[in-house]
BAVOLO-388477 format. One line per 8 residues: number of its first residue (from 1); their letters; for each residue y, z, x of N, C-alpha, C, O. Coordinates in pm, whole numbers, plus 32768, in hexadecimal, padded with zeros to 4 digits. Layout:
NUM> A> Y,Z,X,Y,Z,X,Y,Z,X,Y,Z,X | ... $
//
This chain:
1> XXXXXXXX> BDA3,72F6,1740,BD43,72C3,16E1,BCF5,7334,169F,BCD2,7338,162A | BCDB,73A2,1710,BC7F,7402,1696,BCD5,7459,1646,BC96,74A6,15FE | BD5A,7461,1640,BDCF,74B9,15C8,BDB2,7448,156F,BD95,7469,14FC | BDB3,73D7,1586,BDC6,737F,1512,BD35,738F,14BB,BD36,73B8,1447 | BCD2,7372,14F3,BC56,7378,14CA,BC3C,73D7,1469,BC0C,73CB,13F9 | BC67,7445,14AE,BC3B,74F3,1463,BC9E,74B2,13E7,BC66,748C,1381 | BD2B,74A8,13F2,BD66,7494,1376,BD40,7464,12FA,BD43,7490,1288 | BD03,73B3,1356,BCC8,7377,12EB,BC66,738F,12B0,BC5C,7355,1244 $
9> XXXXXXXX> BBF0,73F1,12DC,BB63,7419,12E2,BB87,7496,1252,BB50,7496,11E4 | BBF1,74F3,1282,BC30,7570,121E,BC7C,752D,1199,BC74,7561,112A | BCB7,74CC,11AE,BCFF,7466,1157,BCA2,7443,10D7,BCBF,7459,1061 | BC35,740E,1104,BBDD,738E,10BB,BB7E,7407,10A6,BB52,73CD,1044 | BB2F,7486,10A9,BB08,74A7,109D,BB08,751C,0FDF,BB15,7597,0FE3 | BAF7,74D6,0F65,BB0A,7512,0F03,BAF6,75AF,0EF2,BB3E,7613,0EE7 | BA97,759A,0EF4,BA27,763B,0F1E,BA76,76AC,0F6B,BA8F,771F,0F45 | BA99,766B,0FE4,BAEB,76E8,0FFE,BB6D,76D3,1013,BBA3,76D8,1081 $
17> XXXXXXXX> BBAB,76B7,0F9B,BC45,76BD,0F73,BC22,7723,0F11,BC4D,7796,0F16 | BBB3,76E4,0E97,BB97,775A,0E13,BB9E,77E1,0E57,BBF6,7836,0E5B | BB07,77D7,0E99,BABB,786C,0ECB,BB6B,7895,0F1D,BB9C,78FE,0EF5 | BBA5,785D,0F66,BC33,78BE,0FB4,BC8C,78E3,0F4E,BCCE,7949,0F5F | BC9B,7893,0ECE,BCFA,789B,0E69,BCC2,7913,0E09,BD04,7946,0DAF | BC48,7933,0E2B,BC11,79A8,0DD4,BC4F,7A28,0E16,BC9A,7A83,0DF5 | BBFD,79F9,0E97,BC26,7A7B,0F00,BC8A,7ABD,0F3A,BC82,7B26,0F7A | BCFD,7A6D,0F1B,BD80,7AA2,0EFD,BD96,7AE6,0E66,BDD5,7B4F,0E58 $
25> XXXXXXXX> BD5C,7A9E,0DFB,BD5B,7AF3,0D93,BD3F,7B68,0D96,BD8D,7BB7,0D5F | BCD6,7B94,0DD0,BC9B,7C02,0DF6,BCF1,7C5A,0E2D,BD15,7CBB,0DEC | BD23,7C43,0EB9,BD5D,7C84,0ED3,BE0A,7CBB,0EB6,BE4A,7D16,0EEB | BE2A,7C66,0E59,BE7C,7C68,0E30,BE9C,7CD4,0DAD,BF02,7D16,0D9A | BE2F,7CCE,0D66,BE1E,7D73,0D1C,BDFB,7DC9,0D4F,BE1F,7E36,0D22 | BDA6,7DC5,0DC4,BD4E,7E30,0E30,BE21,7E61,0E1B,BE53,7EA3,0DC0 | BE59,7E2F,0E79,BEFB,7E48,0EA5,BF27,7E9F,0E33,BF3A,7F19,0E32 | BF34,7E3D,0DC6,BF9B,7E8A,0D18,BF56,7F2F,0D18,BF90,7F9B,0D11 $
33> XXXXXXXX> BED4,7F13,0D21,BE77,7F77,0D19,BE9F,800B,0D74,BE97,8083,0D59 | BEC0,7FD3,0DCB,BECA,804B,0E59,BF4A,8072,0E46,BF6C,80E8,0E56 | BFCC,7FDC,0E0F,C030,8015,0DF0,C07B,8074,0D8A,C0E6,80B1,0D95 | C02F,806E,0D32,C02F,80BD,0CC4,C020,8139,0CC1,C066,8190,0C8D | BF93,8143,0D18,BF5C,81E0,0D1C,BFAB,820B,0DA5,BF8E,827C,0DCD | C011,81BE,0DF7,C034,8204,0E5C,BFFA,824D,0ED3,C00A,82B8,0F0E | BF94,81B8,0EDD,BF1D,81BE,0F4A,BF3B,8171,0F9D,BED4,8141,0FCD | BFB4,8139,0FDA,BFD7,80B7,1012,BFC7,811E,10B6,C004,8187,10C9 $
41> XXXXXXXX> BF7B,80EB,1105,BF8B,810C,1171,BF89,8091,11CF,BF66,801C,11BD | BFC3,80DE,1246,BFBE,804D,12E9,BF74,7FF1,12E4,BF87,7F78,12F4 | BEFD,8040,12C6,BE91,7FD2,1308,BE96,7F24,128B,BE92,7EAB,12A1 | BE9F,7F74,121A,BE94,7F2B,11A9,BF18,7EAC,11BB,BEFE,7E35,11AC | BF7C,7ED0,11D3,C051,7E92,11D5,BFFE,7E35,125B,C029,7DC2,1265 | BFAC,7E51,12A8,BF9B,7E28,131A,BF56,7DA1,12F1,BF83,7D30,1303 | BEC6,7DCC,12AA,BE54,7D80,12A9,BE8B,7D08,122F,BE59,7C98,1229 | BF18,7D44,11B7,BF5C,7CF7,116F,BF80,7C71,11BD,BF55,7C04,1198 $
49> XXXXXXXX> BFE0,7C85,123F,C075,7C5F,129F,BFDE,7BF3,12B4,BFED,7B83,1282 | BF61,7C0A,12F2,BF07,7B69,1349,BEE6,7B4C,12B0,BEEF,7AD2,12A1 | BECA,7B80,124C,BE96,7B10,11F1,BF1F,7AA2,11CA,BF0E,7A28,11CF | BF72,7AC7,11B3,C010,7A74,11B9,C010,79ED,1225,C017,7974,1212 | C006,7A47,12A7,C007,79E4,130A,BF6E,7989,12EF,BF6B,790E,12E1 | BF0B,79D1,12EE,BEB1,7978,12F0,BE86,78E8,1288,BE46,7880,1292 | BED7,7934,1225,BF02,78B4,11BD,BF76,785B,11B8,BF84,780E,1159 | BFC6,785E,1213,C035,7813,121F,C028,77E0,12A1,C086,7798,12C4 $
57> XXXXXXXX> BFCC,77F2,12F5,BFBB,77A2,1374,BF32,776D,135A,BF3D,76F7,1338 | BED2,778B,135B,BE3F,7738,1353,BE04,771A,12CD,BDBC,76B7,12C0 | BE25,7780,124F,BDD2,7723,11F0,BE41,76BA,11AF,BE0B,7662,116B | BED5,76B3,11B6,BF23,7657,11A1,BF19,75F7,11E3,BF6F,759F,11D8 | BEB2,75E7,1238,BE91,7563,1282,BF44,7565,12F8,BF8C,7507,12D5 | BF6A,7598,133B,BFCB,7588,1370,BFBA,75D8,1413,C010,7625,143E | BF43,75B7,145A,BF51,75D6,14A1,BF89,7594,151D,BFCA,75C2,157B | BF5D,751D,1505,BF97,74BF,1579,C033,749C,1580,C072,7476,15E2 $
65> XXXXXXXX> C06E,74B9,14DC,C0F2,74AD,14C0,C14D,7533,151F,C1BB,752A,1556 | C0E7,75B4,1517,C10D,7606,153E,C123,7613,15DB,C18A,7642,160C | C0AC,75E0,162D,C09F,75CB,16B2,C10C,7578,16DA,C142,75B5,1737 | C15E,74E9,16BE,C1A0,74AC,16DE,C24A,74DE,16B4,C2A3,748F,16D7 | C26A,7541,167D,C29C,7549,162E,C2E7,75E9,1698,C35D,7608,1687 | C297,7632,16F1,C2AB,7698,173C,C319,7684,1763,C33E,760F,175C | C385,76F4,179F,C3C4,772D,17E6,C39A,7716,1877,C33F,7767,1889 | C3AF,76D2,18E5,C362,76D3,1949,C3C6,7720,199C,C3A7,7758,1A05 $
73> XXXXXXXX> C424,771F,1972,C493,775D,19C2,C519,77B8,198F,C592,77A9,199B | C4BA,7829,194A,C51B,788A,18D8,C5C6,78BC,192D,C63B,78B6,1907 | C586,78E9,19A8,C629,7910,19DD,C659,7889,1A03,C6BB,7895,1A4D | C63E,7816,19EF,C690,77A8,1A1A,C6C8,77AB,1AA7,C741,7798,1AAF | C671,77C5,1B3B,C68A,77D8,1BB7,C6AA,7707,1BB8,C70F,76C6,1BD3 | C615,76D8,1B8A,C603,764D,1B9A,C690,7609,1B8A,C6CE,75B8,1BCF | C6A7,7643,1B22,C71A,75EA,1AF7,C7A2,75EB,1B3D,C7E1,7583,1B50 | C7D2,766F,1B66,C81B,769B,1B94,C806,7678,1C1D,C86B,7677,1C64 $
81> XXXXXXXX> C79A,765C,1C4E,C773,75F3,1CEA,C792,7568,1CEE,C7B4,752C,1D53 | C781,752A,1C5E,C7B1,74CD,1C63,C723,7467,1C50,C71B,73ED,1C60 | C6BA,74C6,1C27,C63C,748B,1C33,C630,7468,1B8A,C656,74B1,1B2F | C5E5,73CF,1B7E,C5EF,73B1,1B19,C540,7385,1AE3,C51C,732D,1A95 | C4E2,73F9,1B3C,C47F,7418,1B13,C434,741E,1AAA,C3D2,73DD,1A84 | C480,748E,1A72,C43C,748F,19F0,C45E,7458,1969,C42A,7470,18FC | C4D2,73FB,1990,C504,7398,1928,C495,731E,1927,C467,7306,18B7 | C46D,72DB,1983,C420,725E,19D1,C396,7283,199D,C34C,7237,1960 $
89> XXXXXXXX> C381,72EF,19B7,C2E2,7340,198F,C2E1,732A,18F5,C29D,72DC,18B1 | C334,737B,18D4,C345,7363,17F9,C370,72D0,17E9,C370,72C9,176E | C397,724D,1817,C39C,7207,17FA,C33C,71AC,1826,C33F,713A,17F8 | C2E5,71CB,1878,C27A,7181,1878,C1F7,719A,1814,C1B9,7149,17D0 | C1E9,7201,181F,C194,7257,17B0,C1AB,721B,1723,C14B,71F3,16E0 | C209,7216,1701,C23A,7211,1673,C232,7153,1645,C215,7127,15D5 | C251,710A,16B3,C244,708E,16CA,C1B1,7060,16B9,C192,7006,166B | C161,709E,1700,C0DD,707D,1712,C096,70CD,1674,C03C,708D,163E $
97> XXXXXXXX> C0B2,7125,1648,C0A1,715A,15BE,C0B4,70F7,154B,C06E,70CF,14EE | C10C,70E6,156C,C13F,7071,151D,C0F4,6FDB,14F8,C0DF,6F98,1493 | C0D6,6FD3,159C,C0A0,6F2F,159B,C009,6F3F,154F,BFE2,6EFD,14EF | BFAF,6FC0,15A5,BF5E,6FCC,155B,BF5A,6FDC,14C0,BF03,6FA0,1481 | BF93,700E,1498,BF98,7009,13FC,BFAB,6F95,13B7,BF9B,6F85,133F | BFD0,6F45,140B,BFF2,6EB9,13C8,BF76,6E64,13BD,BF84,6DFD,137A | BF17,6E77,13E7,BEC3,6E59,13EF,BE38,6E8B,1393,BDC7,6E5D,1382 | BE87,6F0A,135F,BE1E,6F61,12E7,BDF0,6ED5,1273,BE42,6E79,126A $
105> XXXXXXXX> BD86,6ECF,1230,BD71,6E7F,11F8,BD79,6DF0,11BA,BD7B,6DC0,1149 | BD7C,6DAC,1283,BD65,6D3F,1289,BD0E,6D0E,12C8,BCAF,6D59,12E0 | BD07,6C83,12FD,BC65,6C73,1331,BC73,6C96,13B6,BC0D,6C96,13FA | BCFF,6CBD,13FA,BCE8,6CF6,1483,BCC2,6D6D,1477,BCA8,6DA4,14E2 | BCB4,6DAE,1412,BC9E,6E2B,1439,BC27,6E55,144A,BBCE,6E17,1410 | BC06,6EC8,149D,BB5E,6ECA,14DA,BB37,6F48,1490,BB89,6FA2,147A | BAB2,6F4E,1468,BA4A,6FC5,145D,BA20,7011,14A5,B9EE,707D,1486 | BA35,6FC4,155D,B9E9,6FFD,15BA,BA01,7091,15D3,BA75,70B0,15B9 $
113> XX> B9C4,70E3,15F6,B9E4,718C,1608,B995,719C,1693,B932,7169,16C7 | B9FC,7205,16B5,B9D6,721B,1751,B943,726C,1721,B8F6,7297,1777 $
//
């Protein structure tokens, strides 16, 4: 419930979609800028690589998509055990994602906040 929240909270929030949509502007010539003059250093390719991520996981509202959505088992031991773990896990998740959403703007749906 609180990935979803933050989503919806970052989602519905106008103000700071603009103000983030600036601030990528920004840095986005800050970048042309450094690239041009052949000022591109680590720290900068670095501090580039989280603004990327940080806009494609939390202000895209996709964090909870992202959480359910994990690798729980990259070398595939689980699977190869025969364990069907982290299939059951993503399909409950995604089920219950689901149901809740079905419920987005109707009269079941609640205001209440933890």
């Amino acid at each position: 419930r609180l990935l979803i929240t933050v989503d919806s909270a970052i989602a519905s929030n106008e103000d700071l979609q603009h103000a983030w949509a600036m601030y990528k502007d920004v840095v986005m010539e800050w970048s042309e800028q450094k690239r041009s003059d052949d000022e591109l250093d680590e720290e900068f390719e670095s501090f580039e690589r989280m603004m990327v991520q940080l806009d494609f996981s939390l202000m895209s509202s996709r964090s909870f998509i992202a959480a359910i959505e994990q690798n729980f088992d990259p070398r595939g031991r689980f699977t190869e055990a025969k364990y069907q773990v982290h299939e059951e896990v993503r399909h409950i998740l995604t089920t219950l994602y689901a149901q809740n959403c079905e419920r987005i703007n109707t009269g079941d749906e609640t205001t209440e906040r933890l």
